[in-house]
N, C-alpha and C positions, 0 to 999 in steps of 0.2 A: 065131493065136498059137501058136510051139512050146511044146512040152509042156517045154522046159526052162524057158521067163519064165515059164508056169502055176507050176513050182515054185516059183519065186524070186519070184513074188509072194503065193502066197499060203500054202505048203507052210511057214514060218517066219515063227513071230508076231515075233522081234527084227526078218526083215526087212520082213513088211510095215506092223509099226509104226512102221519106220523110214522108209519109204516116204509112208506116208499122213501121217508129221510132213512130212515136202518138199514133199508136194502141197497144205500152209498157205503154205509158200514158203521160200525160203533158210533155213540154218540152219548156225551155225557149231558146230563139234564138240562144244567145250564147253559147249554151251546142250542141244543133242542128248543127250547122256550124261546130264544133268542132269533132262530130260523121260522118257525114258523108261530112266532106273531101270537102265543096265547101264553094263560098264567099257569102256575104248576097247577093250582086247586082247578081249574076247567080241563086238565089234562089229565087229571088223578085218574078218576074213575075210567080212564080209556084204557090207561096204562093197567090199570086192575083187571079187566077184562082180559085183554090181552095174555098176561100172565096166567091168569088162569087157564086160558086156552091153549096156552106153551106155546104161545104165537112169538112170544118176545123172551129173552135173556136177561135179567139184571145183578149186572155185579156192582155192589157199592153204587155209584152216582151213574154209571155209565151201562147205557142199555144197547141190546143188540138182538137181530134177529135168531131166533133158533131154528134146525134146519128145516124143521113142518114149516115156519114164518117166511124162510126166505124161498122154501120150492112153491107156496101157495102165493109169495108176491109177487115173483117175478111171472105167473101164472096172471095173478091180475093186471100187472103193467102192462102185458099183451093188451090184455082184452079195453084197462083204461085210453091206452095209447091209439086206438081205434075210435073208440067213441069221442076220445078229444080232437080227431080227425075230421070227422062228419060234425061234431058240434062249430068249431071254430068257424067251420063255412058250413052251415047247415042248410040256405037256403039254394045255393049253388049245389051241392052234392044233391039234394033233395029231386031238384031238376035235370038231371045227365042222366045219359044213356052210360052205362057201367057196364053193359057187355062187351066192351072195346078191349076190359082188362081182363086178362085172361084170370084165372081162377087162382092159380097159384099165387099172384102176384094181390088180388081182391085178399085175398087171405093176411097179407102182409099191407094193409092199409093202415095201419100206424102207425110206418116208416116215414108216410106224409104230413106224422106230428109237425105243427109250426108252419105250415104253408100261409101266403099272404096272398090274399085273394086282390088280385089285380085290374080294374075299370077301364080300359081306357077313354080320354075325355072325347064328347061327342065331333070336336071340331078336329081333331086326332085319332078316328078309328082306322085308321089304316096302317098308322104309326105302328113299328116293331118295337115299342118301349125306349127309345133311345138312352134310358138310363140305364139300362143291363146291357147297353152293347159294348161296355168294357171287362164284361165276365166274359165274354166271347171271344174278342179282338185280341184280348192276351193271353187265350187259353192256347193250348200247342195240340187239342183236338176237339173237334167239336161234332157232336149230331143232331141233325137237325130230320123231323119228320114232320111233313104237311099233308092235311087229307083238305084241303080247303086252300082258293088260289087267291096269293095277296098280292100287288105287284110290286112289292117292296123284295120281296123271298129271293128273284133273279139275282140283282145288284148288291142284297147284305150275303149271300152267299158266294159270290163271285171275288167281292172285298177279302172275305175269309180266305179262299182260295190262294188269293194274291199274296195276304202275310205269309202264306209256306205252314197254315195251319192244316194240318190232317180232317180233312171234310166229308162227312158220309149224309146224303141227300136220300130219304125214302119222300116218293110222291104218288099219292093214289094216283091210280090212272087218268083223272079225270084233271087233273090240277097238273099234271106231269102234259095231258095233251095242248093246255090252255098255256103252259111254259115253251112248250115247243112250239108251239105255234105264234104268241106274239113276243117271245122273247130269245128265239132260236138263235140268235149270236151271240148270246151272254153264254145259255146253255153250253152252247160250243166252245168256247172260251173254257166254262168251268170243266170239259170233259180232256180239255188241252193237257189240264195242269196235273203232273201226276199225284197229285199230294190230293186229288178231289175225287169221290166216284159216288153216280148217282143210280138208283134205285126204285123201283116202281111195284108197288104194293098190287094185284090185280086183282085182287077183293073190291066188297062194294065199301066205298069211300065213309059209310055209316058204321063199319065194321071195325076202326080202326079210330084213335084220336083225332080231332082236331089236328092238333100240336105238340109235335114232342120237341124238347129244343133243349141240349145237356154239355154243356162248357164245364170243365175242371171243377167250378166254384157255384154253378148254378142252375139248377132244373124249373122251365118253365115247362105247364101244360097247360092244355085246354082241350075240352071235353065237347061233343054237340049236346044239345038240350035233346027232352024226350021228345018232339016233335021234326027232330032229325035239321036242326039250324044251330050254326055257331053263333053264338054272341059274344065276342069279342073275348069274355070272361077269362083270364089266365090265374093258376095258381102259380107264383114261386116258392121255390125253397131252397137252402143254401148248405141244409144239412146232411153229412155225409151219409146217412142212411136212404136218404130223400134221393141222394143222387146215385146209390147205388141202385135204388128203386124204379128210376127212372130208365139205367143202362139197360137193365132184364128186359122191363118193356120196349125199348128200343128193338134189344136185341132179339124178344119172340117174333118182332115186325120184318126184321133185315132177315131171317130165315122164311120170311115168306114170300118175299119180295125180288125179281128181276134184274140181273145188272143191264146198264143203260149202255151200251158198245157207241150208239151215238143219240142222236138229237132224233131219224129215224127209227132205232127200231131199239128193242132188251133181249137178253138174252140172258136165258137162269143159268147161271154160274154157282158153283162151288162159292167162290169171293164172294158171293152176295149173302152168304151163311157167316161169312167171320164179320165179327166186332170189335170195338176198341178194347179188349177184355181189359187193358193195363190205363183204360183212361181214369 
């Protein structure tokens, strides 16, 4: 790509807002103008370029991509829909340790367009968000991965268990020991119910997220910082690419991971490879 279409796609938010409306599909001037917010004459000279460059189509009043315009934009929506990732929460991304996502998946970090960077309050950090625990409670499968032990995790997963939700539990080994140990009857409980089955990651606990946590409707994460400590930090997202974004990750985790036979001991199983592919 010359370094002049570089500019003209992405060097101008009028034009590559104008752009990325085309790549919805046709658009007649005065629908255009109307969407994004500017006057014909501040748009002239965008819309002149463009043409020139055969970026753009015009018949009569209505303009559309040509096919140089639409293979070079949807080229850039990659690349915008990434940097809108890391900007939206820039100060958060800035601080994480990012080796946790495997490569393929870092690649596809634009999937996490529109994530809400989540605080919890100081006199509630222990708190599992009790506002999304109704994306959970009525989903009919849920996965849940913790590399860090809260002691909320035993009892909201256990609940899960009880509705007859399809439950898959990854625990670093470290957070898996710290369950077994002071919460071993719940555990037991959750390994009773066949709708439940848990899982032990036996990497080092810095190797892997925080928090993976993916209900039907809603993917929460959390990431450790680079000095290898969680801070409570969660992103949500609600959006279907977010959450198929989240399954993959889930899913490179559950193939590396031990199935849990009991509260005692794991045992690598074939089943600790399969995922909710149809969640």
């Amino acid at each position: 790509m010359k370094l002049q279409l570089v500019n003209l796609l992405l060097f101008s938010d009028k034009r590559k807002n104008f752009l990325l409306l085309l790549a919805e599909g046709p658009r007649d001037i005065d629908g255009i103008l109307d969407l994004l917010q500017v006057s014909r004459i501040s748009l002239h000279p965008h819309i002149k370029k463009l043409k020139e460059e055969g970026l753009i189509v015009q018949n009569g009043e209505v303009y559309s991509l040509s096919i140089i315009g639409d293979i070079l934009v949807k080229k850039a929506r990659s690349l915008l829909d990434v940097a809108s990732t890391f900007e939206e929460n820039d100060f958060f991304w800035s601080n994480r340790k990012l080796d946790s996502i495997p490569f393929h998946l870092l690649k596809r970090m634009g999937d996490l367009k529109g994530s809400q960077l989540l605080e919890p309050e100081l006199t509630h950090g222990l708190d599992l968000f009790p506002e999304l625990i109704n994306h959970f409670i009525v989903s009919s499968k849920v996965m849940l991965l913790f590399s860090y032990f809260n002691p909320h995790i035993p009892s909201f997963s256990l609940e899960l268990a009880k509705r007859d939700i399809q439950v898959q539990l990854i625990f670093s080994r470290d957070s898996f020991d710290r369950f077994s140990g002071d919460f071993r009857n719940t555990g037991e409980k959750i390994l009773a119910k066949k709708n439940a089955s848990l899982f032990v990651y036996a990497g080092d606990p810095l190797e892997i997220p925080a928090l993976i946590a993916i209900s039907e409707s809603a993917l929460l994460l959390g990431f450790f910082n680079k000095n290898g400590r969680f801070e409570g930090q969660h992103l949500l997202n609600f959006e279907p690419r977010a959450l198929s974004w989240g399954k993959e990750l889930f899913e490179y985790y559950m193939e590396r991971s031990e199935k849990v036979c009991s509260m005692d001991c794991s045992d690598r199983s074939s089943d600790g490879r399969k995922a909710f592919n149809d969640l």
